[in-house]
N, C-alpha and C positions, 0 to 999 in steps of 0.2 A: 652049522652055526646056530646057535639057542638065540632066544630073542634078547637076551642082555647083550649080549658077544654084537648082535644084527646091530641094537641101538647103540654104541660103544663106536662100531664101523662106521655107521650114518654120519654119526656125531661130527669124527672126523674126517670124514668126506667133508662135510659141505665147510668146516672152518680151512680144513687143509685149500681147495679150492677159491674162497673167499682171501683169504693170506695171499694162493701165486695170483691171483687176475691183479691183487692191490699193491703188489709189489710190479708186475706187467705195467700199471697204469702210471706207476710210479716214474719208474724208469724210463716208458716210452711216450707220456704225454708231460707228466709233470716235471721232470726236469729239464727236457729242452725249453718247456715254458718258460722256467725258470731264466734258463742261463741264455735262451736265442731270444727271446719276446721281452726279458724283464719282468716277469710275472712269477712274484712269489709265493704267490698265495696258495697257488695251485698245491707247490711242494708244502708247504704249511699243511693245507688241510688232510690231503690227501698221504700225507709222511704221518702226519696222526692218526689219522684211519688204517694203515698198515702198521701202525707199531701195536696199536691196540691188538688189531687180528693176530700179530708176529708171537705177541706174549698170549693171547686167546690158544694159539696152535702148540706154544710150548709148553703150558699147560695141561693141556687134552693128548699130546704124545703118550706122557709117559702111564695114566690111567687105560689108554686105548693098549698100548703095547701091553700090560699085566692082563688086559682083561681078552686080548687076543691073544696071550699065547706066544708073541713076539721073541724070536732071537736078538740080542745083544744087535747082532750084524742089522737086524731090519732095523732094531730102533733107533740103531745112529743113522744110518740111509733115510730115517723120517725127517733124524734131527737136522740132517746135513741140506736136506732137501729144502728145508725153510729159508736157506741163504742163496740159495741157487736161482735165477730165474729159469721158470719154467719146473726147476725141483720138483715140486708138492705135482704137477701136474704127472711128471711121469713118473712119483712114488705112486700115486692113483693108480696108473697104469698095469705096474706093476705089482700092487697090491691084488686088484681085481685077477688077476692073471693067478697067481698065486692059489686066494683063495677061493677059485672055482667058484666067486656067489656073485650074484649083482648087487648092491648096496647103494 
């Protein structure tokens, strides 16, 4: 892996990562706030801070896929993995595994 390809992989590590923990936090602090405490805010702020990340990650898929070398099949498993809880965390996984580097 060349150092373009190295920063391209980084890049999307750390948004891909950023996206599942704020979609995690989403789901498993801010909407029971929401709906068991009465506390909207939480999903407010916190639903704006993942949608930003959500479009930041959809974004940076498809530049990371052309500049890895990605199959059709890996980029929709990126795409697909942004709606999935936990998704982005075992695309990581699975990525790392793949391409034999740490990143």
């Amino acid at each position: 892996m060349n150092a373009k390809q190295l920063l391209w992989a980084k890049r999307f590590k750390w948004i891909s990562l950023a996206e599942g923990l704020s979609f995690i936090l989403l789901l498993g602090i801010a909407m029971p706030l929401k709906y068991g405490l009465d506390m909207p805010l939480a999903v407010k702020y916190l639903g704006w801070l993942h949608g930003l990340l959500f479009v930041g990650y959809g974004y940076v898929v498809f530049p990371t896929a052309r500049h890895l070398k990605w199959s059709f099949g890996r980029t929709f498993f990126a795409l697909a993995a942004s709606v999935l809880p936990f998704g982005p965390f075992l695309f990581d996984r699975n990525l790392k595994k793949s391409q034999q580097t740490k990143f």
